[in-house]
C-alpha positions in Angstrom: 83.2 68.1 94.0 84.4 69.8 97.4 83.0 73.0 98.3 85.8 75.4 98.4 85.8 78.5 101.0 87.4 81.7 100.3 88.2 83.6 103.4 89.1 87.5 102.6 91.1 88.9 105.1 90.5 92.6 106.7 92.6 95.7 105.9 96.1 95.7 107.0 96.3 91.9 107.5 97.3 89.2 105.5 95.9 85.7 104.0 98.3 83.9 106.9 95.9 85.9 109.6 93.0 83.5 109.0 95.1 80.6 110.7 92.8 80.0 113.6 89.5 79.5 111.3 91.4 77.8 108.7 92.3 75.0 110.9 88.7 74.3 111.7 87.5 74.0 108.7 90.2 72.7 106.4 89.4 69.0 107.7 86.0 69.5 105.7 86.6 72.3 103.2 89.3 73.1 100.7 89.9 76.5 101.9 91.8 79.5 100.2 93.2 82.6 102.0 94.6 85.0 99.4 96.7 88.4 99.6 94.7 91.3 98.6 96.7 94.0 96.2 98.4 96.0 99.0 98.6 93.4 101.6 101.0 90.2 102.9 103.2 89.4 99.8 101.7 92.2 97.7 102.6 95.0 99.6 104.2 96.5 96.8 101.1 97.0 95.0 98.4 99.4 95.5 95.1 98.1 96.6 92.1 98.7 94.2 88.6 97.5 95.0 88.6 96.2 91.2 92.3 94.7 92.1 90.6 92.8 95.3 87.6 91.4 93.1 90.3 90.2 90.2 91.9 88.4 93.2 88.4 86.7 94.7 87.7 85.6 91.2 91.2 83.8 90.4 91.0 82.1 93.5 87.7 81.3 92.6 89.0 80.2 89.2 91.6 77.7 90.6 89.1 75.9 92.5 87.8 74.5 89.2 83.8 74.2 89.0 83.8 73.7 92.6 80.9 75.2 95.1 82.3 78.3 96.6 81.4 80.5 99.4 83.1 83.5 100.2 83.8 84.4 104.0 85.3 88.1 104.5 86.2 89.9 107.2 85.9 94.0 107.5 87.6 94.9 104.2 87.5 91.5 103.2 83.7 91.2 103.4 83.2 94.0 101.6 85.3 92.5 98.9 82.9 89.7 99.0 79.8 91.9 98.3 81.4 93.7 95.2 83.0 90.4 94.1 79.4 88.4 93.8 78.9 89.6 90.2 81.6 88.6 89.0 81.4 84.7 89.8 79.2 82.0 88.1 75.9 82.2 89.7 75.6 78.4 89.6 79.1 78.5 91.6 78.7 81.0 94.2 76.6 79.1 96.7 76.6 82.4 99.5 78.6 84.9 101.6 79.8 85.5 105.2 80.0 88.9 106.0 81.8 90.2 109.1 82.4 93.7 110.2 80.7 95.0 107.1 77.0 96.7 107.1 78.2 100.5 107.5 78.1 103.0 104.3 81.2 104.6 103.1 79.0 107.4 102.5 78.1 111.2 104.4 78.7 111.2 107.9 78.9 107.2 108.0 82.6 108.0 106.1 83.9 110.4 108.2 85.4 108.6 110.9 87.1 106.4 108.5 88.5 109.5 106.9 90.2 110.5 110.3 92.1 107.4 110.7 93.3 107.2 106.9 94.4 110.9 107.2 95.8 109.9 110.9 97.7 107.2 109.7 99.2 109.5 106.3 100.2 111.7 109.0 102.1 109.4 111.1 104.0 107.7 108.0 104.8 111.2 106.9 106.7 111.3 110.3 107.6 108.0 111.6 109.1 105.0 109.6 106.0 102.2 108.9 108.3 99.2 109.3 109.5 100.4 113.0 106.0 101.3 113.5 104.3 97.9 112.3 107.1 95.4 114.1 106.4 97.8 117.4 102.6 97.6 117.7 101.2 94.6 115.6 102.5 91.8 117.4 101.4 92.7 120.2 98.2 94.1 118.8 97.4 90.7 116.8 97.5 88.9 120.3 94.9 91.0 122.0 92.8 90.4 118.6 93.1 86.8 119.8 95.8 85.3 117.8 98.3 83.5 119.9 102.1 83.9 119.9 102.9 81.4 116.7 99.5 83.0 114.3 100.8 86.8 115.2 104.0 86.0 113.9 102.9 84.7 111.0 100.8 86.8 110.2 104.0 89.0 111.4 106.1 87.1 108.6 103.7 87.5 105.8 103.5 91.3 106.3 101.5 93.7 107.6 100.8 97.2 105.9 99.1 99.9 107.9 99.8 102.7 105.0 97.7 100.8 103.0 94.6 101.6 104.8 93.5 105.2 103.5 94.2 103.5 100.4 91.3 101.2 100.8 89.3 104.0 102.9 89.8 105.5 99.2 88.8 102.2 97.3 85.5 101.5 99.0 84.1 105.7 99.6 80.8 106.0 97.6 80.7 102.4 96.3 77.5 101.2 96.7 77.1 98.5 98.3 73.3 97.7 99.6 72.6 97.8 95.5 75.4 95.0 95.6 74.2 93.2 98.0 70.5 93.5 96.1 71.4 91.8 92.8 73.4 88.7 95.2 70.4 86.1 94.6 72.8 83.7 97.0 72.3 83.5 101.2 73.9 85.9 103.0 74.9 85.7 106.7 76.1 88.9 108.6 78.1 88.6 111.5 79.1 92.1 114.0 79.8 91.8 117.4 77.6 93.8 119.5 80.0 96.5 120.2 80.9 97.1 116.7 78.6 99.8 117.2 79.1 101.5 113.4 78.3 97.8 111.5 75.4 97.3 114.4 73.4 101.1 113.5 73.9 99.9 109.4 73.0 96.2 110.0 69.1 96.5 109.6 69.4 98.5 106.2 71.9 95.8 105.0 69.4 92.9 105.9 67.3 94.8 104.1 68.9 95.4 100.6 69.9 91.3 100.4 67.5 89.0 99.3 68.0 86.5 101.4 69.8 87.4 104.7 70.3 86.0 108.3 72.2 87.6 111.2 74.7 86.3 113.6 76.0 88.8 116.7 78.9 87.7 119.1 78.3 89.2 122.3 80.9 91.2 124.2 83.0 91.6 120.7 84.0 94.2 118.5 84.8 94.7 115.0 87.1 92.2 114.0 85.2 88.8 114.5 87.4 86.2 112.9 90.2 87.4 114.8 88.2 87.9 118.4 86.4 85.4 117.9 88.0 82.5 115.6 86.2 79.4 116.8 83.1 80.7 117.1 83.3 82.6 113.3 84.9 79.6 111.8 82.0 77.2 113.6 78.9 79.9 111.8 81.2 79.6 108.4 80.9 75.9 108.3 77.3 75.6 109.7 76.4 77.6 106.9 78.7 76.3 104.0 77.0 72.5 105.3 73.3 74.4 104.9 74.1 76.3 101.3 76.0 73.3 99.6 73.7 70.6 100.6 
């Protein structure tokens, strides 16, 4: 049966935002992009950790008995990590996980908490919609999207208010004891800038029981989007290596 690939999109965003990796691996991989709770065509929803998870596993459940491995980005990687133990062991052949080796804990939180309570601050004052169709587009392209995969992802829908909603959803979860009872591969990918995932990394490596690393130089958090060809390349390398 075909190993299936479940790529977990990054706060914000939308399943339409992994267009650039999809297309490289959908010629050898069934590949599935869902909406998080909160996100694309579930904005009316609130996200929930436990919300993302029940999405991860019914994708997982419409791919039949098929091999899976789930590839996340930021929010989406840290979906991943709770997610694990809730699929069949014999299933879940291993995880990609970008942009996501940083505590939601202590001081480690605290810049997050700033930007959630930035952005409930600007949506108490400014109208989201105006906001989002403003900034994102043109944000998206210097992510690395081109013109067509920002508006898509554009069309989908993109929620920024639904960020200290997450910030909320993944405080004091913990995630290296997560990541310790994963008996599947693990590959972590940061870009060398992403100096908050970069400081965690080592501790992260160290909780999983069996864990590689991949850095992107000259990139910051965000690596499927900044770096699409490169992510998507790592993702099947390593699908090819776990489901052999």
């Amino acid at each position: 049966m075909q190993p299936t690939i479940i790529l977990i999109h990054g706060a914000t965003l939308n399943g339409a935002s992994w267009a650039p990796v999809r297309r490289r691996l959908e010629s050898s991989w069934r590949v599935l992009a869902p909406d998080l709770p909160g996100h694309g065509s579930r904005r009316g929803e609130a996200f929930t950790l436990q919300g993302a998870v029940d999405t991860v596993v019914s994708a997982a459940r419409s791919a039949g008995g098929a091999p899976l491995v789930l590839a996340g980005d930021s929010l989406g990687a840290y979906t991943a990590q709770a997610a694990a133990a809730s699929l069949p062991r014999e299933q879940l052949k291993g995880l990609v996980l970008g942009g996501a080796s940083q505590e939601f804990r202590g001081p480690q939180l605290w810049p997050h908490q700033l930007k959630a309570l930035m952005f409930r601050l600007i949506f108490a004052l400014k109208d989201e919609r105006r906001m989002v169709d403003a900034k994102m587009p043109g944000a998206l392209r210097d992510l690395g999207l081109d013109e067509e995969d920002a508006r898509a992802t554009m069309d989908a829908g993109v929620s920024m208010t639904v960020f200290p909603q997450a910030v909320k959803e993944l405080r004091g979860f913990d995630f290296k004891s997560a990541l310790a009872a994963i008996e599947q591969p693990t590959l972590f990918v940061n870009g060398d800038q992403d100096s908050f995932h970069v400081r965690g990394e080592a501790a992260y490596v160290a909780a999983a029981r069996d864990a590689t690393v991949h850095r992107f130089a000259d990139c910051d958090h965000g690596v499927s989007l900044r770096r699409a060809a490169g992510y998507a390349d790592l993702v099947d390398g390593f699908t090819r290596r776990v489901c052999a």
